[in-house]
VOGUFI-175596 format. One record per residue (C-alpha): x, y, z. Coordinates in nm, 2 decimals. Each point is the difference from the previous one (the first is absolute). Example, Ala and Ser with C-alpha at 12.3 -4.5 7.8 and 13.67 -1.06 7.14 Angstrom:
<recs>
{rec {1.23, -0.45, 0.78}};
{rec {0.14, 0.34, -0.07}};
</recs>
This chain:
<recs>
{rec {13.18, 13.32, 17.08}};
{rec {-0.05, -0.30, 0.22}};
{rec {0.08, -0.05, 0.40}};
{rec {0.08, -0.36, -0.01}};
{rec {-0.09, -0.14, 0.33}};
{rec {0.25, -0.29, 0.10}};
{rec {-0.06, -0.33, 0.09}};
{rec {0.20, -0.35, 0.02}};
{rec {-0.11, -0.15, -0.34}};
{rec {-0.01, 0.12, -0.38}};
{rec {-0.36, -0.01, -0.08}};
{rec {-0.18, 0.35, -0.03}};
{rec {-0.39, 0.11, 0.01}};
{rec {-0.10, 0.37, -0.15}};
{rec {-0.17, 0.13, 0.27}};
{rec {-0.16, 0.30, 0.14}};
{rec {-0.23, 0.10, 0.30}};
{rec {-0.38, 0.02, -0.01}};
{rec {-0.08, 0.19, 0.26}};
{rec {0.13, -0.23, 0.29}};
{rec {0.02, -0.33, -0.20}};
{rec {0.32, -0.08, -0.22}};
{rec {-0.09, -0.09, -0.36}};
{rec {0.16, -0.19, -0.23}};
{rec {0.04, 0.05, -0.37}};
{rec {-0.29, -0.31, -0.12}};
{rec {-0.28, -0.01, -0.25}};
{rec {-0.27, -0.25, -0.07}};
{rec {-0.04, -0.30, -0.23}};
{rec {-0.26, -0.29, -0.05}};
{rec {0.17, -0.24, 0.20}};
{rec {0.05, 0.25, 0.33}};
{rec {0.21, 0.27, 0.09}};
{rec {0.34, 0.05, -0.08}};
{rec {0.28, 0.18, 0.17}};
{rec {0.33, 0.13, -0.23}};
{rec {0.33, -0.08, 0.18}};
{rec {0.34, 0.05, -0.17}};
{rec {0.30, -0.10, 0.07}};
{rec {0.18, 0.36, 0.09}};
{rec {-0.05, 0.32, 0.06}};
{rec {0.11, 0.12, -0.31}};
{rec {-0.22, -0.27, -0.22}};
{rec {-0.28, 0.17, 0.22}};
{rec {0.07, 0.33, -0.07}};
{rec {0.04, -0.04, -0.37}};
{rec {-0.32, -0.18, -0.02}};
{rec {-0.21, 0.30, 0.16}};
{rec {0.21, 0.26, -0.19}};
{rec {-0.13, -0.19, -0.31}};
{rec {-0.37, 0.00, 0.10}};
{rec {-0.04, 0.26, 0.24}};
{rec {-0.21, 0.19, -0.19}};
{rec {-0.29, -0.28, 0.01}};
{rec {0.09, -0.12, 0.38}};
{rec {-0.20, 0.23, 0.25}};
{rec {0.04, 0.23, 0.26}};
{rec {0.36, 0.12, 0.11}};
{rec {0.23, -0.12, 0.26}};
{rec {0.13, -0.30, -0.14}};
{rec {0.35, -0.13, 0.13}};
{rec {0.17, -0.36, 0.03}};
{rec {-0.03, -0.18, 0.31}};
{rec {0.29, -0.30, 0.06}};
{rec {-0.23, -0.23, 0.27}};
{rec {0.17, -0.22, 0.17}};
{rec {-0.11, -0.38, -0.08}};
{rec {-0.26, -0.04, 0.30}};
{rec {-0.16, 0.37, -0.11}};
{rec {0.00, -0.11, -0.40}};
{rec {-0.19, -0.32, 0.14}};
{rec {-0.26, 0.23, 0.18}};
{rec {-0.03, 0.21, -0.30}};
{rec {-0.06, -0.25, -0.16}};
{rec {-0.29, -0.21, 0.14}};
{rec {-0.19, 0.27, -0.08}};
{rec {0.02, -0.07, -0.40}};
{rec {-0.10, -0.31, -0.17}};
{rec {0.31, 0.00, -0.29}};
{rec {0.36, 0.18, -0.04}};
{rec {0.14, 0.15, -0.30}};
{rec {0.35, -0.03, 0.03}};
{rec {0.20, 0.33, -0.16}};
{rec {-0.29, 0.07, -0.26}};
{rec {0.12, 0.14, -0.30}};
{rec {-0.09, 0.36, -0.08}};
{rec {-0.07, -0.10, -0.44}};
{rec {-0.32, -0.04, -0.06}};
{rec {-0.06, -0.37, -0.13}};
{rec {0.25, -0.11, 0.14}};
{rec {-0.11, -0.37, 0.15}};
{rec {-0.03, 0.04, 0.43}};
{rec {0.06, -0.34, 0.15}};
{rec {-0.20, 0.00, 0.33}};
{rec {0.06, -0.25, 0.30}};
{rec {-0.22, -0.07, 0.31}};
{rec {0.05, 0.17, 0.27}};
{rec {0.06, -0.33, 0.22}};
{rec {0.29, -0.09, -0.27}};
{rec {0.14, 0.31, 0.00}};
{rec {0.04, -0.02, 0.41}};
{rec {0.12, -0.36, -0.01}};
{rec {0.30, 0.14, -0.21}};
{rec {0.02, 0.29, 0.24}};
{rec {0.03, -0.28, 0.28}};
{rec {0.21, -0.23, -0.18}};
{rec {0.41, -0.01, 0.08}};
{rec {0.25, 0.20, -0.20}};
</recs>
């Protein structure tokens, strides 16, 4: 169901075009808005099978960024969901954007 467009490291967006702009799979909370990233492209695609019903419009596929894109992507969110589960109640853990990136920057 998904193309899976490569890159060089295992993080992955849901993401679609809007119009000419790229979009990425996000919602709002009090403290700002947050972007979902999992960690595959299969995590990714079983969390939209589970909730595409209540995620809009169509079009939806993972995108593999490479590190320096993921960082772009990024700065334009406030905090990161790391592979959010798809159970309701389920506790989310949410982390900066700027610690998120400093992991993303920091040796393997």
């Amino acid at each position: 169901m998904f193309d899976y467009s490569q890159g060089d490291e295992g993080y992955v967006l849901l993401g679609r075009m809007e119009g000419d702009v790229p979009g990425y799979l996000s919602y709002s909370a009090d403290e700002g808005e947050v972007v979902c990233v999992f960690r595959g492209a299969a995590e990714a695609e079983a969390f939209y099978m589970h909730w595409r019903a209540r995620i809009p419009g169509g079009g939806w596929g993972a995108v593999q960024p490479s590190s320096e894109d993921l960082i772009r992507v990024l700065q334009n969110f406030d905090l990161v969901s790391v592979s959010p589960q798809p159970d309701p109640g389920v506790t989310e853990y949410l982390y900066s954007v700027e610690d998120f990136v400093r992991t993303l920057r920091e040796p393997r």
